[in-house]
C-alpha positions in Angstrom: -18.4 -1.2 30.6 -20.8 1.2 32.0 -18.1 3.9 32.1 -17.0 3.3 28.7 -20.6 3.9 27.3 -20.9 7.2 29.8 -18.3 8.1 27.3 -19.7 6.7 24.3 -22.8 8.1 24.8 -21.5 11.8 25.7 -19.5 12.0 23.0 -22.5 11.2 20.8 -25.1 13.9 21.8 -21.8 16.0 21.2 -21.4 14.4 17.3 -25.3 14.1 16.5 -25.5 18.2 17.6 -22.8 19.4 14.9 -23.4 16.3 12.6 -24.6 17.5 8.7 -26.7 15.8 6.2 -26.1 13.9 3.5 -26.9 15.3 -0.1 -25.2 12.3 -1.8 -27.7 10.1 -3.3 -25.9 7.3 -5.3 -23.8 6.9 -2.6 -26.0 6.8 -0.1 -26.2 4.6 2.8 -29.8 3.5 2.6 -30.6 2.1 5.9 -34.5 3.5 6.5 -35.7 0.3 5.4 -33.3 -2.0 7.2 -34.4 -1.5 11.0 -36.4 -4.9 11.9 -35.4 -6.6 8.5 -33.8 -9.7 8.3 -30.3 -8.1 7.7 -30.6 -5.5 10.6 -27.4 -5.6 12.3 -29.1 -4.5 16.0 -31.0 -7.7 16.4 -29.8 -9.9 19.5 -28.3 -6.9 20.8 -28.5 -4.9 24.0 -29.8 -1.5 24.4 -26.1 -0.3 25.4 -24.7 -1.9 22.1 -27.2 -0.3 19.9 -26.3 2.8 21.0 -22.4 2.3 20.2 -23.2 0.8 17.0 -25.4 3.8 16.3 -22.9 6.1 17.2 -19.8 4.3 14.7 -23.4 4.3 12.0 -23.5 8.4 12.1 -19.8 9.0 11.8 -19.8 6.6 8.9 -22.8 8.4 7.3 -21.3 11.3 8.2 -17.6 11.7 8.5 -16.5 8.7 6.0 -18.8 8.0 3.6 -19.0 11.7 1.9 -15.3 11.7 1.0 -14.3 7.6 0.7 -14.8 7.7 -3.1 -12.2 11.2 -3.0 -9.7 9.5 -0.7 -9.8 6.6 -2.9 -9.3 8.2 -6.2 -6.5 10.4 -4.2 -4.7 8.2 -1.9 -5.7 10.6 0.7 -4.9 9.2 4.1 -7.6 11.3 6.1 -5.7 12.0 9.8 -7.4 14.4 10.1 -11.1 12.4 10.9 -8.8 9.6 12.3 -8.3 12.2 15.0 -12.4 12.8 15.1 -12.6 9.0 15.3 -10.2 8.4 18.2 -12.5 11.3 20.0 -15.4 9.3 20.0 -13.5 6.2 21.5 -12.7 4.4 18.6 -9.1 4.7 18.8 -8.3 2.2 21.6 -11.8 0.2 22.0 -11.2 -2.8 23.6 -8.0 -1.5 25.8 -8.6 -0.6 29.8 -9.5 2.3 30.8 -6.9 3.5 33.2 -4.8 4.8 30.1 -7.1 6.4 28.2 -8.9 3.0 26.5 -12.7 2.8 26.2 -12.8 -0.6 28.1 -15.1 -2.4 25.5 -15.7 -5.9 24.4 -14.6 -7.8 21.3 -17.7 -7.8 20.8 -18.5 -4.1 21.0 -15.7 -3.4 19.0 -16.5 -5.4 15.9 -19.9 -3.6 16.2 -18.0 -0.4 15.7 -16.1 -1.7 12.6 -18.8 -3.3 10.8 -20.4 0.3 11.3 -17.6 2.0 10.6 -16.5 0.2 7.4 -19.7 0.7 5.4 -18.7 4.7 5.2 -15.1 3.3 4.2 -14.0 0.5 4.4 -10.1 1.0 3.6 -10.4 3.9 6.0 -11.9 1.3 9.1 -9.4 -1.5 8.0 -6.6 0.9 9.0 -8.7 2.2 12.5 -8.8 -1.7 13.0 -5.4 -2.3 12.6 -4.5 0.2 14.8 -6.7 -1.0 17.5 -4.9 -4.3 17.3 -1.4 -2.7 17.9 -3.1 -0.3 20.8 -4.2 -3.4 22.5 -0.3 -5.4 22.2 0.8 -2.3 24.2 -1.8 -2.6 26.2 -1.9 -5.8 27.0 1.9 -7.1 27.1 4.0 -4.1 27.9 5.0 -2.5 31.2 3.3 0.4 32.6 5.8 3.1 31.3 4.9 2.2 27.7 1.1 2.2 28.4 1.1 5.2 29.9 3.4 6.8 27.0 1.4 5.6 23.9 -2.2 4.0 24.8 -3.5 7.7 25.7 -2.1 9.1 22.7 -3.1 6.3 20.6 -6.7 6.3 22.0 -7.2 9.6 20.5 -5.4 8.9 17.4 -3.2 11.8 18.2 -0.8 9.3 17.4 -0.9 6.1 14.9 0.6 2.9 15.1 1.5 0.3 12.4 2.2 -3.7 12.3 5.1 -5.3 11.3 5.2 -9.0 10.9 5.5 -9.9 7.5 9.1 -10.0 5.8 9.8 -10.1 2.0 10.4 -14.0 2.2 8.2 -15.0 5.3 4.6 -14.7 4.8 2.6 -17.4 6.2 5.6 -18.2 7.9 5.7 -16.0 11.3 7.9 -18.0 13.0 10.4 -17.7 10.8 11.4 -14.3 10.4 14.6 -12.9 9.8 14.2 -9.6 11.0 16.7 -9.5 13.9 17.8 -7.1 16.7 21.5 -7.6 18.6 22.0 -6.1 22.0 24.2 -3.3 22.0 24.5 -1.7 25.8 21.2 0.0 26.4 19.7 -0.7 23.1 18.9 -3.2 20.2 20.3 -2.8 16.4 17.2 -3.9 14.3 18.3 -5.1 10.7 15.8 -6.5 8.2 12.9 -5.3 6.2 9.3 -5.7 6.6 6.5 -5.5 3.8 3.0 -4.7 3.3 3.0 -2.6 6.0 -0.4 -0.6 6.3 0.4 3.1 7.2 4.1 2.8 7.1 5.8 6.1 6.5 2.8 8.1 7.9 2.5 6.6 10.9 4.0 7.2 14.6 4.9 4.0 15.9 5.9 0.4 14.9 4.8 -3.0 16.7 8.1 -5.0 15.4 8.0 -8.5 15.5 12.1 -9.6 15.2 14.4 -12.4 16.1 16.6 -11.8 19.3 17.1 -14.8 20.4 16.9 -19.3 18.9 15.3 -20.1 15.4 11.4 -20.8 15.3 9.1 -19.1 17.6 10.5 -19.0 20.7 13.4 -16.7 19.6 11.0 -13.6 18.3 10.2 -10.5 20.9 8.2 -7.2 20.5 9.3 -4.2 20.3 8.3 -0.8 19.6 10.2 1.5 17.0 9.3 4.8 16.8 9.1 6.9 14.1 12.6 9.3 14.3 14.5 6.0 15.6 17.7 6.3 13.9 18.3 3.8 10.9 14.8 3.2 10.4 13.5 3.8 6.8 10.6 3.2 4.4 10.0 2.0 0.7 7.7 3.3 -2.0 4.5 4.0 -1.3 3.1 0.6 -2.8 0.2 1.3 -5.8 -2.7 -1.1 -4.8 -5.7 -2.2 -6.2 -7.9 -1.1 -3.0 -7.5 0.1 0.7 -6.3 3.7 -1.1 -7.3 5.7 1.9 -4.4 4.2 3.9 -0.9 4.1 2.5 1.3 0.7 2.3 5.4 1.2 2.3 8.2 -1.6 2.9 9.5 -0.7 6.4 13.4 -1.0 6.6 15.7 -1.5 9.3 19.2 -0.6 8.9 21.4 -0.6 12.4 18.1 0.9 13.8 18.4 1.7 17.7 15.6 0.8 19.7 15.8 1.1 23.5 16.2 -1.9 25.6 12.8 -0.1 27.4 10.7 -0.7 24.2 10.9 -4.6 24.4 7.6 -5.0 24.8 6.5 -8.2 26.9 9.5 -11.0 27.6 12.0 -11.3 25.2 10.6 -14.8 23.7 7.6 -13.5 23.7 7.0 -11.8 20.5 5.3 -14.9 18.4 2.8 -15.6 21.6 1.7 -11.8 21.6 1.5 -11.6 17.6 -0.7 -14.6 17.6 -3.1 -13.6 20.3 -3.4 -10.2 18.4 -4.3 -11.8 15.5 -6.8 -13.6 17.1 -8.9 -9.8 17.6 -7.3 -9.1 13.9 -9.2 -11.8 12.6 -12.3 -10.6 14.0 -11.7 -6.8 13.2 -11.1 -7.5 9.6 -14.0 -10.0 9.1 -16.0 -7.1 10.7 -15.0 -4.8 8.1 -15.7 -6.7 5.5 -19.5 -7.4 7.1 -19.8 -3.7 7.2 -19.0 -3.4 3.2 -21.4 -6.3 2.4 -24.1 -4.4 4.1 -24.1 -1.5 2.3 -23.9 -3.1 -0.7 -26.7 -5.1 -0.4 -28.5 -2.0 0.8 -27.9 -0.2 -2.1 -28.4 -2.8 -4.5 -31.7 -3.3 -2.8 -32.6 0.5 -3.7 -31.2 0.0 -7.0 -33.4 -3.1 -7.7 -36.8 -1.0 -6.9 -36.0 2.0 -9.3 -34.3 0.4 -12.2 -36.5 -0.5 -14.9 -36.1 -3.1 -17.6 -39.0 -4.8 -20.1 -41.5 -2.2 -18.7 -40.9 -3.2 -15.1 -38.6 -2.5 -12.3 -35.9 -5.2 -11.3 -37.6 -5.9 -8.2 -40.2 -7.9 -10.1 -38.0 -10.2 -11.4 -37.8 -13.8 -9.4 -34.3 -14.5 -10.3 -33.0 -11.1 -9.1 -35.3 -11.7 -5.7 -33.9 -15.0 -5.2 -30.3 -13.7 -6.2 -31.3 -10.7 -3.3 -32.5 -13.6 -0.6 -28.8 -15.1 -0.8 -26.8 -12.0 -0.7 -28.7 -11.2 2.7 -27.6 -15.0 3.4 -24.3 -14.9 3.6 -24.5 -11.5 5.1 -25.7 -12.9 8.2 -24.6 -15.9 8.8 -21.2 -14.3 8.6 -22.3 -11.7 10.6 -23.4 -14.4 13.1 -20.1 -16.2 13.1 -18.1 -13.0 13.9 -20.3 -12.0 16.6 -19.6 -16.1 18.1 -16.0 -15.5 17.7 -16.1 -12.5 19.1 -17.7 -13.6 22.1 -15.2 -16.6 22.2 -12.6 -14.5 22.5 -14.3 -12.4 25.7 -14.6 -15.2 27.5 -11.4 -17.5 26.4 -13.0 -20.5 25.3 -10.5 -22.9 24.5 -11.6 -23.1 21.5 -11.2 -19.7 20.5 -8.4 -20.0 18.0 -10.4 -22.3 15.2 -13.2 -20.3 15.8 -11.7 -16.8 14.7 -9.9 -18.5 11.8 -13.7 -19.9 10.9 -15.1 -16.5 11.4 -12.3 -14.7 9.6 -12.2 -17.0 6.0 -16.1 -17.2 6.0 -16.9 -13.8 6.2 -14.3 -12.3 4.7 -15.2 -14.9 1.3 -19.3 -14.3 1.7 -18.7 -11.1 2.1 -16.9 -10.1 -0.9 -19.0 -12.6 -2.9 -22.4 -10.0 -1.9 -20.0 -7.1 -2.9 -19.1 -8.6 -6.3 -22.9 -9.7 -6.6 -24.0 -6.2 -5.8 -21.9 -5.1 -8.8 -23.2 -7.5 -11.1 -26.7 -6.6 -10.4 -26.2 -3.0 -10.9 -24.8 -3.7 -14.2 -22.9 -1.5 -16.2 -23.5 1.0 -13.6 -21.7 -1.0 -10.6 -18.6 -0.7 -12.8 -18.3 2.8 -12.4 -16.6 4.6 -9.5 -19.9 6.8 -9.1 -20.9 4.1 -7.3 -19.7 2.8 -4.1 -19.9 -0.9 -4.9 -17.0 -0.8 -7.1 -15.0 0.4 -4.3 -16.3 -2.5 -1.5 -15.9 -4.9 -3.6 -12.0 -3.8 -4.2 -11.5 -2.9 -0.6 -12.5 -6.3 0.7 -10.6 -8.4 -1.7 -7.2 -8.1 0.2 -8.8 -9.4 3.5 -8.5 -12.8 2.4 -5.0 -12.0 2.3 -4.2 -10.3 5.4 -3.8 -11.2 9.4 -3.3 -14.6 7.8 -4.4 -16.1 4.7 -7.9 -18.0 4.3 -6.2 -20.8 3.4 -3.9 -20.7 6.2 -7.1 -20.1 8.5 -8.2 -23.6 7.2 -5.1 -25.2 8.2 -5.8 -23.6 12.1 -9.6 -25.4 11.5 -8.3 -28.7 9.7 -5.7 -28.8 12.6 -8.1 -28.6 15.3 -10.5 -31.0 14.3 -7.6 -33.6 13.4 -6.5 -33.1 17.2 -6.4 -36.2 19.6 -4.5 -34.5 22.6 -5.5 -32.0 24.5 -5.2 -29.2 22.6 -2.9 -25.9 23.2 -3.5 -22.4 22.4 -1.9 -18.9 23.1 
C-alpha cells in the first residue's frame, strides 16, 4: 500500500502542475462548500485515502467533466484520457504490483470511482469495468498472461471488455450457450454475447463459455483478443445513457483462441465470474454515489441563486426538507459501499449478501437524488446544459447491470432464509 500511494502521490504533483481551470459554470462541480459537511465524502477516512480520492477529484474536475456533456451528445469514446487515467494508476487499482497494478484496496478503489464518476459517469462505469476484467487476469490466470496484459492494461494502453451475458441468458449465468470445442492447440468459440460495454473498440475479451457439463461447473475463462480469427461484432447499440462508451453484440463464429488463454481451470469460469462481480458490484454502486454527489451539489447551488415569489429557493421548507433527504440516501449508500467494500478486503463470509445489499441500495437511492436533482431544477434540469439530465440517464442502467437489483435481492433473501452453513465463491 505504501508503494502504491508513492505512486499515487507522484503522479499527482505531476497532474496538479499541468492541470487547468475550469471556466464552466453550470456544469460546475461545486465542492467549496462540501469539505466538513454532512455529505463530505473524506470523513472516516485516512490521510493516505484522502489523498487518492483527491487525486481521482482533480482529474474529474479536470480531465472528465469539461467534455462529458460533448462525449455524450457524440458518442465519443475518449481513449485518449483513458490513457491519462491508466497513468495515474487508475487502470489496474486493486491488482498487485509486480505487473504493473497499483496494489490498492476495494476500498481505495471505490474511492477513486465515486470521484471519478461525478466528472463522467458513463466514462468511469467503463474505467470500472475494465478494472474488474484487469483483476480476473490478475487474479486467476498464470503468469505468462499477467505479465502479457496487466502492464498494458494498467496503463490503459490497452482495454479490455466483459462477456457474460448471451441473447437468451441474462440472469441466468450458468447457463450459457456460448461454447468453445478443443481443436489441437486451440478452442473454436461459437455463440454471441450482448450488451457488451466497449465491444468493437476494445483490445481484449474476458469470455465466459461452456467447455465442458451443463450448469456451472461446465463454464471456463478465456481471453479472446481482438484480431482472433472468427471473432466479430454487431451494431453499435443506440442507448439511452453511458454514450461515452460504446455497446456492440460480440460474435463468435469458429473463433480460435489458444489453449494458453484459458484463463484459470477449465471449470472454473462461473467461480471467477462471480467473484468478479462481487468488486463489480461495488465499482458500479460507486459510480453511481459519485453521480448523486454532484447532483446534489449542484442542486444545492441552484437552490441559493434561483429565485421564485421574491425569494430564493433556499427559503423554502419543503425544498430544505426535500435537500435533507437527498443528502440521506447519499450517504447511507455511501456507507453501505464503503462496508461492502471492506467486506470484500478482508473475506467475510458474509461478503456475497453484503455487495448485492450495497449494489441495489445505492444504485436505487442514488438515481432517486439524480432524478430529484432534476425535478428541483425544474424546467432547467431537463435540458442538456445541465449535467443532471445526464447523471440521472447514466445511472439508470446500473440497476441493470453486473446483475439485476432484483436478482441482488434473491442473493439477500437467500442468505437470510439459510439454515446450513452457508457457501460462497
Amino acid at each position: 500500500m505504501a508503494s502504491a500511494l508513492k505512486k499515487v502521490t507522484k503522479l499527482s504533483l505531476i497532474f496538479h502542475k499541468c492541470s487547468k481551470d475550469l471556466t464552466a459554470i453550470r456544469r460546475g462541480i461545486g465542492d467549496i462548500w462540501v469539505n466538513g459537511s454532512c455529505i463530505d465524502p473524506s470523513i472516516g477516512l485516512s490521510e493516505e485515502q484522502i489523498q487518492i480520492q483527491q487525486l481521482a477529484t482533480d482529474f474529474a474536475k479536470n480531465e472528465l467533466f469539461p467534455n462529458m456533456a460533448q462525449w455524450d451528445q457524440q458518442e465519443i469514446f475518449p481513449k485518449d484520457v483513458l490513457k491519462k487515467a491508466g497513468q495515474l494508476g487508475f487502470g489496474a487499482a486493486y491488482c498487485r504490483e509486480d505487473c504493473g497494478g497499483t496494489g490498492l484496496s476495494r476500498l481505495d478503489s471505490s474511492l477513486i470511482f465515486e470521484a471519478l464518476s461525478q466528472g463522467c459517469t458513463s466514462t468511469t462505469a467503463f474505467i470500472s469495468i475494465h478494472n474488474m476484467c484487469a483483476w480476473m487476469i490478475d487474479e486467476f490466470a498464470n503468469d505468462d498472461l499477467r505479465q502479457k496484459w496487466i502492464p498494458q492494461l494498467a496503463g490503459m494502453e490497452k482495454l479490455a471488455s466483459y462477456c457474460l451475458t448471451e441473447p437468451d441468458n441474462g440472469s441466468d449465468a450458468a447457463n450459457i450457450k456460448t461454447s468453445a470445442k478443443l481443436h489441437g492447440d486451440h478452442y473454436k468459440l461459437n455463440g454471441t454475447k450482448v450488451f457488451i460495454s466497449g465491444g468493437g473498440d476494445t483490445d481484449v475479451y474476458v469470455v465466459m463459455c461452456r467447455t465442458g457439463e451443463a450448469g456451472p461447473k461446465g463454464i471456463t475463462c478465456m481471453l479472446v483478443e481482438k484480431e482472433s480469427p472468427g471473432l466479430a461484432f454487431g451494431q453499435k447499440e443506440k442507448k439511452l445513457g453511458w454514450n461515452s462508451q460504446p455497446t456492440r453484440s460480440v460474435i463468435f463464429e469458429d473463433c480460435q483462441v489458444p489453449v494458453s488463454n484459458v484463463v484459470g481451470n477449465l471449470g472454473d469460469g462461473f467461480k471467477i465470474a462471480m467473484r468478479g462481480l462481487n468488486g463489480g458490484r461495488i465499482n458500479v454502486g460507486s459510480c453511481s454515489l459519485g453521480a448523486a454527489q454532484n447532483s446534489l451539489q449542484l442542486t444545492r447551488d441552484y437552490l441559493k441563486v434561483r429565485k421564485q415569489f421574491g425569494k430564493t429557493l433556499d427559503n423554502f421548507q419543503y425544498l430544505q426538507f426535500k435537500l435533507a433527504e437527498m443528502a440521506t440516501k447519499l450517504v447511507v449508500s455511501r456507507n453501505i459501499i464503503r462496508t461492502a467494500a471492506i467486506s470484500l478486503d478482508n473475506n467475510w463470509p458474509n461478503k456475497v449478501p453484503l455487495c448485492s445489499m450495497a449494489k441495489f441500495f445505492a444504485t436505487e437511492e442514488c438515481s432517486k437524488v439524480c432524478n430529484d436533482a432534476l425535478q428541483l431544477h425544474g424546467g432547467y434540469g431537463y435540458l442538456k446544459d445541465y449535467a443532471i439530465e445526464q447523471y440521472l440517464r447514466d445511472t439508470r442502467v446500473h440497476q441493470i447491470l453486473e446483475g439485476t437489483n432484483e436478482v441482488m435481492r434473491m442473493l439477500i433473501s437467500r442468505d437470510i432464509l439459510t439454515d446450513e452453513e452457508r457457501k460462497y465463491v
